[in-house]
N, C-alpha and C positions, 0 to 999 in steps of 0.2 A: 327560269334558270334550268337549263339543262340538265341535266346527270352527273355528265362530269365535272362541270363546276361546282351541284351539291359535291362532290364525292372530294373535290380540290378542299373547299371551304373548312368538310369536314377533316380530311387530313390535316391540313395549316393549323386548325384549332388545336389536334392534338397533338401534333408535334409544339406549338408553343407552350400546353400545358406542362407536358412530359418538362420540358428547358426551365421551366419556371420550378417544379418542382428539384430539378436538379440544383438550380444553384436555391433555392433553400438547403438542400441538404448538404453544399458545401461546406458550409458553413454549422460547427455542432459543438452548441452550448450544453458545458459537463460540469456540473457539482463533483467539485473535488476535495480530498480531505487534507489538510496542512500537516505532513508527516515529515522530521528532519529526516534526507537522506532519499525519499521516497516519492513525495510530491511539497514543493515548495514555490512560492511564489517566483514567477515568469514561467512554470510551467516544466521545473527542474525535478530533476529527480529518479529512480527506475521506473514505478508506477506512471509518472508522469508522461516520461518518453515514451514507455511503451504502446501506451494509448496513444499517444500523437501520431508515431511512427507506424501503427496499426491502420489507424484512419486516414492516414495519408498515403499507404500503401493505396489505397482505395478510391484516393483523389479530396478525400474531405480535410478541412481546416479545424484545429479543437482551438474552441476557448473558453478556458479553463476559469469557473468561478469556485476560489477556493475559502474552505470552511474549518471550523476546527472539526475531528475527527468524530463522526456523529453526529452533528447536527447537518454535513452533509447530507445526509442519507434523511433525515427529519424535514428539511425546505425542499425536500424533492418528493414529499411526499405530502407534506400541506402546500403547496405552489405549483405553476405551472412556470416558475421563473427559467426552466433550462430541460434542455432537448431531452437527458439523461442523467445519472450519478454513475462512477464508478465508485470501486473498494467495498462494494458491497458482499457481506458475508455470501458463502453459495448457498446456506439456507433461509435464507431471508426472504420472504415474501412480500412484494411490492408492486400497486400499479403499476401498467407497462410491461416489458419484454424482456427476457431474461437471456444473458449470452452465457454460452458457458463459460468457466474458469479462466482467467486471460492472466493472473499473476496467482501466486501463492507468498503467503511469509510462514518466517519460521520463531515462532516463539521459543524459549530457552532460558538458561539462567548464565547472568554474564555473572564473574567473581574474578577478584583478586587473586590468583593463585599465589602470589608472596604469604598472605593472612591464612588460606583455606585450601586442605587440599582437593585433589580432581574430582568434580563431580562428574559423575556419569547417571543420575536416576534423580528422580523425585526425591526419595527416599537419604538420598545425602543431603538435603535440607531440613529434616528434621532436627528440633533443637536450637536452629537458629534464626536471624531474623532478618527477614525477605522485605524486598516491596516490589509492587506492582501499577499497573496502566488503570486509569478509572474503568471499572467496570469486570478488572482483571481476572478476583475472584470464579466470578459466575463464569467467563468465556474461556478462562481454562479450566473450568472444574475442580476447584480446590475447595470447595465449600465443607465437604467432610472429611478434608486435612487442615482444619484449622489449629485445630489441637494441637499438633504435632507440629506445627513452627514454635517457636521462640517467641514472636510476632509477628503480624502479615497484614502489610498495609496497604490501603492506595493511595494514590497519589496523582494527579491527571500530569502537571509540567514532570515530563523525563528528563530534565534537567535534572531537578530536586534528585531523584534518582540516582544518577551521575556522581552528583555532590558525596552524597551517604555514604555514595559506596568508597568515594574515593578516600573519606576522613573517618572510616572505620563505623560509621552508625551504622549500615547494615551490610549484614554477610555477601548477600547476593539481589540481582534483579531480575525480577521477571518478566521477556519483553522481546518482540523481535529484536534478534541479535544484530542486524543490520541499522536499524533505526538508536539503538543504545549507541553500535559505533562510531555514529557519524554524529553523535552528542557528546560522548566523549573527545571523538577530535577536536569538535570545535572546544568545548572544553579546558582540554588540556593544551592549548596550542593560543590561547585565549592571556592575557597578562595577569588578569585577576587568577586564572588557571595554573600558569607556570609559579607563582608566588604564593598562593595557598598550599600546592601541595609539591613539598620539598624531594618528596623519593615519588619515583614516577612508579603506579601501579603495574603487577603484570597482567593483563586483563584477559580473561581466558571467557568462550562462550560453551556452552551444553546444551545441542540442540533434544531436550529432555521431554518438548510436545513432537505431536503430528503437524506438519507444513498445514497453513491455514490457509483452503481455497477463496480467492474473490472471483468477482460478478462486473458485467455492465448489467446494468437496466435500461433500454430505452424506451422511450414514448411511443413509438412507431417502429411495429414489426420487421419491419423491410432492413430497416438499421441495423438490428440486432441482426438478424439472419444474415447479411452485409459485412457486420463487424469480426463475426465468426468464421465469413469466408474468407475476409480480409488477412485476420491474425493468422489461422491456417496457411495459407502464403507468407505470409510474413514468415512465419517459423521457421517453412521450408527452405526460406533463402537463408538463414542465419540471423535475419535481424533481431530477432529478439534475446537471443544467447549472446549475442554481441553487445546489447544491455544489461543482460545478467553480469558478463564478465567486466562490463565499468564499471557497474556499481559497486560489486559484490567484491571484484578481486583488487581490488584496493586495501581491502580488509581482512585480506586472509590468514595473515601474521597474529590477527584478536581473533579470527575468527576459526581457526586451523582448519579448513577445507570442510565445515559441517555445516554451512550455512547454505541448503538446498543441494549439498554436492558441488560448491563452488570452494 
């Protein structure tokens, strides 16, 4: 065989590998967390879309295997069942590759302003009685303000949450204000909803934490470093603020423009 036949054979070789890795990576299997409002089955939601629309900026397909919040992050780290996880904290440490920050939320206390008035600080929830998201505690740091609630609970369904607040058991909730409102809607907009609760709440939010950074993680370097140049485009064209304002500005009557500056 001559030269340039080697030299043919060897080319053809890798140009067919280069195409085969390519449509593997079309294709990218994402542990996802089951959050109303955020990410929801078919792959609904801001977190949801923004990762789709991220990696399709980029020519890739997401399919999305969703989990409750947590244990996402937990089967992507005893399993090899999926390419990546998103929604993972930005301090989190986990096999794999880390993207930078691709969504933030905003933790807060939603309340009745009809029952309580305006909060503005931590410290207006002294005396009364809070709940919170499993694990809420430790992730907002309230462990050395326990004292000073009334009571402070968790609770994992945000549902239950909703409920309390709306039938007067508790003061306030502690919780992305995004994720509450889109529990409440369904909620209240709900039969069993319109019927239990006869005077309709005034539901105010107080964005009272720091915006909470998330994370991709992927298995494979090249992704991540991809993902990252991906979104960066994406941003630049508007698409991702354009998801901001679907999700976010639907709710800015509960949410009065504090919800990331939306």
């Amino acid at each position: 065989m001559n030269l340039y036949k080697v030299l043919s054979v060897v080319f053809c070789g890798s140009l067919l590998m280069a195409f085969a890795e390519l449509s593997l990576a079309e294709r990218i299997r994402i542990l996802a967390p089951d959050l109303p409002g955020t990410f929801e089955e078919g792959g609904f939601g801001r977190d949801a879309e923004t990762v789709r629309e991220v990696l399709a900026h980029c020519g890739h397909d997401a399919e999305f295997v969703i989990q409750p919040f947590g244990r996402h992050i937990v089967t992507y780290r005893n399993s090899d069942r999926a390419d990546a996880v998103m929604t993972v904290p930005l301090g989190m440490q986990l096999s794999g590759h880390s993207t930078a920050a691709y969504i933030w939320y905003q933790n807060g206390a939603v309340y009745d302003a009809n029952r309580i008035s305006r909060i503005s600080g931590l410290a207006d929830l002294w005396g009364l009685d809070v709940v919170t998201f499993k694990d809420g505690i430790r992730l907002l740091e309230l462990e050395d303000y326990r004292s000073r609630f009334r009571t402070l609970s968790e609770i994992a369904n945000q549902r239950i949450h909703s409920h309390l607040l709306f039938l007067g058991r508790v003061d306030a909730v502690l919780a992305d204000g995004l994720i509450v409102a889109e529990v409440n809607r369904r909620l209240l907009t709900s039969e069993s909803g319109v019927a239990e609760h006869s005077q309709l709440p005034k539901v105010r939010f107080a964005p009272i934490f720091h915006p909470s950074p998330y994370k991709m993680v992927f298995r494979k370097p090249p992704l991540a470093a991809e993902f990252d140049k991906c979104y960066d485009e994406a941003y630049a064209a508007g698409v991702v603020s354009e998801i901001d304002e679907k999700y976010i500005g639907r709710y800015q009557a509960e949410l009065g423009y504090r919800y990331l500056g939306f």
